[in-house]
C-alpha positions as CSV (number, residue, x, y, z in Angstrom):
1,X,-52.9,2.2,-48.4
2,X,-49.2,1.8,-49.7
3,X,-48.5,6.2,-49.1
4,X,-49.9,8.8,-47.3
5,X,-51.8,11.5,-49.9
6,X,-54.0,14.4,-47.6
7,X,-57.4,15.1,-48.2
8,X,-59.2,11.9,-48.8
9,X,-62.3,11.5,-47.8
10,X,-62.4,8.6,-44.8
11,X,-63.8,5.8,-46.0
12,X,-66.3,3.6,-42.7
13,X,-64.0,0.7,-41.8
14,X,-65.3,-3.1,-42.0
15,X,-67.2,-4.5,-41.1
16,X,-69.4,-1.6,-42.7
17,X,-72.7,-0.7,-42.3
18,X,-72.6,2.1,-44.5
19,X,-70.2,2.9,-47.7
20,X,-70.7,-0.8,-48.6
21,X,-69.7,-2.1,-52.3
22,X,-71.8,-5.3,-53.6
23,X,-70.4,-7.1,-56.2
24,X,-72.1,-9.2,-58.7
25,X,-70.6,-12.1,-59.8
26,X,-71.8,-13.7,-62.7
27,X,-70.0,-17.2,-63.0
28,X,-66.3,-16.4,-61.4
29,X,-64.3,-20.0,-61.6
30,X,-62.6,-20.2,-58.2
31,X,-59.2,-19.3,-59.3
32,X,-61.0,-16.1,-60.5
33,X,-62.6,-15.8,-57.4
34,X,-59.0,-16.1,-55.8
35,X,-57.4,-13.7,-57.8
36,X,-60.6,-11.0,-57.5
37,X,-60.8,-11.7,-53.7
38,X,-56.5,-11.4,-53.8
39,X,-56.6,-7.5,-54.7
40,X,-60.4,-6.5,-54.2
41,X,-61.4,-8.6,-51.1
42,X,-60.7,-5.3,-48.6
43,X,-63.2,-3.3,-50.8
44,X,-65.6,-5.7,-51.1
45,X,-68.3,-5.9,-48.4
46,X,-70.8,-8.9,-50.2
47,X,-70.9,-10.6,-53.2
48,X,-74.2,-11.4,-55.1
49,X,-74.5,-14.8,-57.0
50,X,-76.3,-12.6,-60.0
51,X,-79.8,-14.1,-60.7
52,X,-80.3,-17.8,-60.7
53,X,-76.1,-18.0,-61.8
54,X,-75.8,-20.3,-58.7
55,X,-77.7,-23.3,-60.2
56,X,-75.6,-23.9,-63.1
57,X,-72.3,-23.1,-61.2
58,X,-70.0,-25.8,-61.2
59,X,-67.9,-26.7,-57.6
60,X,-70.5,-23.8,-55.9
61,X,-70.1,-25.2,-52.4
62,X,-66.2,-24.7,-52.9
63,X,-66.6,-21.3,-54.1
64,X,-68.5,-20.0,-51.6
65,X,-65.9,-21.4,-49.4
66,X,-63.1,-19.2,-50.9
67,X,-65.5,-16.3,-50.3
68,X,-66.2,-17.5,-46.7
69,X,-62.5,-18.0,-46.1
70,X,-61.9,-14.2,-47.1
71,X,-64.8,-12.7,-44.7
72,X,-67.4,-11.9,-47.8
73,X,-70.7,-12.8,-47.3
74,X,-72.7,-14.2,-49.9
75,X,-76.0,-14.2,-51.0
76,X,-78.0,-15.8,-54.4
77,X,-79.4,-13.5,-56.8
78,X,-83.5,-12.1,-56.0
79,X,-84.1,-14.2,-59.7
80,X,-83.4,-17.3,-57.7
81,X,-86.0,-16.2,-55.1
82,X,-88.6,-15.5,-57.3
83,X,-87.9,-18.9,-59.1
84,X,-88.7,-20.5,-56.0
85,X,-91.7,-19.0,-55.1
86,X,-93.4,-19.3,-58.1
87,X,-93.3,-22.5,-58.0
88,X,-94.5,-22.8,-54.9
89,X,-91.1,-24.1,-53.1
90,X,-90.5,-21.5,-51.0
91,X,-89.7,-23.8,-48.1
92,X,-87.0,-25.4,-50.3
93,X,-85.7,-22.2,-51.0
94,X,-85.2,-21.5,-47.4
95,X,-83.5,-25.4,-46.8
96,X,-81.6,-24.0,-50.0
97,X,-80.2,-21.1,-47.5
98,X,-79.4,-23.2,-44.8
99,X,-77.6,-26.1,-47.0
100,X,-75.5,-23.4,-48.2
101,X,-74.4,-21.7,-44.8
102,X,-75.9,-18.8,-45.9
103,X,-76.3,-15.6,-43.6
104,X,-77.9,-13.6,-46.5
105,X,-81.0,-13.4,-48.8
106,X,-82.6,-11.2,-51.1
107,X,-86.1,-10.8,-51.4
108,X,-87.4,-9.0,-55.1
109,X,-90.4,-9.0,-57.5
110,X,-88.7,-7.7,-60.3
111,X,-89.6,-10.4,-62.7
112,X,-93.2,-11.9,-61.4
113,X,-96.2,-9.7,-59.9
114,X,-96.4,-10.3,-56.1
115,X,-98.8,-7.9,-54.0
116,X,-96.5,-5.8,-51.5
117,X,-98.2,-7.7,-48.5
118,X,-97.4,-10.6,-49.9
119,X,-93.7,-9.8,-50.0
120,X,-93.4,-7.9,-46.5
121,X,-94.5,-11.7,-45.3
122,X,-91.5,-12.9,-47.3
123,X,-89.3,-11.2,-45.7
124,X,-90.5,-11.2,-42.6
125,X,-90.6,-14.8,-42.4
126,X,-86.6,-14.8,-44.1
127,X,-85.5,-12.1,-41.4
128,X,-85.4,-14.6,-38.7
129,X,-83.3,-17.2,-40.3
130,X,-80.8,-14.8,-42.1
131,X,-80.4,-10.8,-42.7
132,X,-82.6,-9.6,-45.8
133,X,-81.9,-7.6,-48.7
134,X,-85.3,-6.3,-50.5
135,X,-84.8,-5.2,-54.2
136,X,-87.3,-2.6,-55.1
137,X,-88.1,-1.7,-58.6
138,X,-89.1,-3.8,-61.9
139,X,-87.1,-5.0,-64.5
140,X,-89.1,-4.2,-67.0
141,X,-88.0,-1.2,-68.6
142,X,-91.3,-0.1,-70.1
143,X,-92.8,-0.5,-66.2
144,X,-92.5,3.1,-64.8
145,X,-92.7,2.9,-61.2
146,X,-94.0,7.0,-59.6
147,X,-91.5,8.4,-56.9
148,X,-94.2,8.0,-54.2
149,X,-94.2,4.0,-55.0
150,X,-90.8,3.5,-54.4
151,X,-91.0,5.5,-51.1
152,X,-94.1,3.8,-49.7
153,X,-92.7,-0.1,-50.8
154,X,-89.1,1.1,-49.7
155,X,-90.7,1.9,-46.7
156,X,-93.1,-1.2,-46.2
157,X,-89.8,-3.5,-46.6
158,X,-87.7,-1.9,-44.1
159,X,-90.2,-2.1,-41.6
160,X,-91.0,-5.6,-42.6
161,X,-87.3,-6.6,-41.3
162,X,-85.3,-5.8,-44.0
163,X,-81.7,-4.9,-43.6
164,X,-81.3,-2.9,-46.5
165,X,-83.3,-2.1,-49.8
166,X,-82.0,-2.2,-53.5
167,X,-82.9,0.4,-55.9
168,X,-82.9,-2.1,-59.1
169,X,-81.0,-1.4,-61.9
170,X,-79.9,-4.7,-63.2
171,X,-76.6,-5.4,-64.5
172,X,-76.6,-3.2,-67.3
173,X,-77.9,-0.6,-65.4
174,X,-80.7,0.6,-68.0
175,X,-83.9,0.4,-66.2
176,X,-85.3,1.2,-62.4
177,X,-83.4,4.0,-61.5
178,X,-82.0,4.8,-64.9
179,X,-83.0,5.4,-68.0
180,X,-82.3,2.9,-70.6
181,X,-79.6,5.2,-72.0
182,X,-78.0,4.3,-68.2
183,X,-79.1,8.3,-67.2
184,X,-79.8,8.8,-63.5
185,X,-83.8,9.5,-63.2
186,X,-82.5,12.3,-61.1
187,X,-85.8,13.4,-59.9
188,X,-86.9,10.2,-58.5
189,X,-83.7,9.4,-56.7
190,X,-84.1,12.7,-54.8
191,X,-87.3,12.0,-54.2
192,X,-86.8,9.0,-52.6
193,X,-84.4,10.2,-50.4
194,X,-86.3,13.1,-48.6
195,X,-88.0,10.0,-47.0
196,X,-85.8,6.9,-46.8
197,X,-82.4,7.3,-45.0
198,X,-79.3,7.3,-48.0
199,X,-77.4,4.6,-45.2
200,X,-81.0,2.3,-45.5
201,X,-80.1,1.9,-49.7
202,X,-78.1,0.3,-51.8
203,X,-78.4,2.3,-55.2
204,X,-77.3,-0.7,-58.1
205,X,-75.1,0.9,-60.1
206,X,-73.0,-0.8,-62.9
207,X,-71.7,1.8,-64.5
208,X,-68.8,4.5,-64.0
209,X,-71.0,7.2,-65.0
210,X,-73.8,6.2,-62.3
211,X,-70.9,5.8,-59.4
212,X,-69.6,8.6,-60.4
213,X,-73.1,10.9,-59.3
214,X,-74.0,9.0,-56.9
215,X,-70.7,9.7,-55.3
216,X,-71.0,13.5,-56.2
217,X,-74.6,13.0,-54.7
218,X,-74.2,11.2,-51.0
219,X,-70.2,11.8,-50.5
220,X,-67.3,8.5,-50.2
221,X,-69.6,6.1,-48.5
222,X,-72.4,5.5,-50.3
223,X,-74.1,2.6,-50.7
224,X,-73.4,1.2,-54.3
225,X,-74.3,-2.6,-55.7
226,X,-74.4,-4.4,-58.7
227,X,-70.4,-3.5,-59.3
228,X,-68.3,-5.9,-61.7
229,X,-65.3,-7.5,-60.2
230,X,-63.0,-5.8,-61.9
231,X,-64.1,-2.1,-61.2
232,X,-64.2,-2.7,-57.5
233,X,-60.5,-1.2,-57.4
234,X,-61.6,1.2,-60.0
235,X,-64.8,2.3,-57.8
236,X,-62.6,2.9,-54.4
237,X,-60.6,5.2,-56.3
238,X,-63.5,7.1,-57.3
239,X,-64.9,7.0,-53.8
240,X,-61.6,8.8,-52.4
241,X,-61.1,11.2,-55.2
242,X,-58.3,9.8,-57.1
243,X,-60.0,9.2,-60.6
244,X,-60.3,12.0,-62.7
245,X,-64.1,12.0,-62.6
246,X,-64.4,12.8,-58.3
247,X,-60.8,14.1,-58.2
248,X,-61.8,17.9,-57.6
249,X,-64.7,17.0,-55.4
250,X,-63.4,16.0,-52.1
251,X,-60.4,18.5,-52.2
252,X,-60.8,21.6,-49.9
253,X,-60.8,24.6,-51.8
């Protein structure tokens, strides 16, 4: 920090296992990824290659070498996963991994039906080549998933190995765990978390508004994905009460 202010909430040092900000890129050149990773790279714990982004990106191994060379791990968006699998090259999608010098992967079924057992064996069989991330939710805004689904497949996927799970949102942040006006489904969030542990999630959450409660909701180091490159700055700020939108909530009264 370039001065001292009092009364900011301490933020978990890196490597975190809990505060962590995942940002989405969505087809960074690498001088972009330079100048992102030049301001942003201390507030950025892992980047996600959004979707299938990473088969059309040109010079991708020397990207991910920029990101490698500033500490962020990387991983290629659940889309790509779910590309893979149904066509039935889940094998090259693991060689994919390794080709890369990846240490991450995300497992999701937000675009193809996949029974839950199904995709506990996917990650299972990812957790011992790389750490998982399990998205859970469907990106299908008209597909209403109940509180007490999201609990028991949250649930299924941690104990299946992986590291973390998503609550889906998407990029726009309009379905899953929002409305599609991008309003918090308030009851379902707090219902999730009287049974999975807020450090086990990583709520997507694209926009202000969304960062903004969930911040409110879980304190400074919450777990919070799907942010743009740009508003990772902006989001640490909001984190340690210096926007206008948390700056009352962490100051002692």
């Amino acid at each position: 920090m370039n001065y001292t202010i009092t009364q900011i909430p301490e933020r978990t040092a890196k490597p975190r296992q809990n505060g962590l900000t995942m940002v989405m890129d969505k087809g960074l050149s690498i001088r972009q990824v330079e100048d992102f990773l030049s301001t942003s790279a201390d507030y950025t714990d892992i980047v996600k290659l959004g979707w299938a982004t990473s088969f059309v990106t040109p010079n991708l191994t020397e990207k991910l070498a920029v990101y490698a060379s500033a500490g962020i791990p990387v991983y290629f968006g659940g889309t790509l996963f779910e590309a893979f699998v149904a066509r039935n090259q889940f094998d090259e999608y693991r060689k994919l991994i390794d080709k890369y010098k990846l240490s991450y992967a995300e497992v999701s079924d937000g675009s193809i039906e996949m029974p839950q057992d199904e995709k506990c064996e996917y990650i299972r069989t990812l957790a011992q080549q790389v750490t998982v991330l399990s998205e859970v939710g469907s990106k299908d805004e008209a597909k209403i998933i109940p509180p007490y689904k999201w609990i028991k497949l949250m649930q299924a996927e941690l104990e299946a190995g992986a590291w973390k799970v998503i609550g889906e949102a998407r990029e726009g942040g309009n379905v899953g765990l929002f409305r599609a006006s991008g309003e918090v489904r308030q009851g379902l969030v707090e219902e999730i978390l009287t049974q999975i542990p807020a450090e086990s999630i990583i709520w997507e959450a694209p926009q202000k508004a969304q960062q903004v409660w969930f911040v409110k909701l879980l304190g400074a180091n919450v777990n919070l994905g799907n942010i743009a490159p740009h508003e990772c700055i902006p989001l640490e700020t909001i984190r340690l009460g210096l926007r206008g939108d948390t700056f009352s909530h962490f100051l002692n009264s």
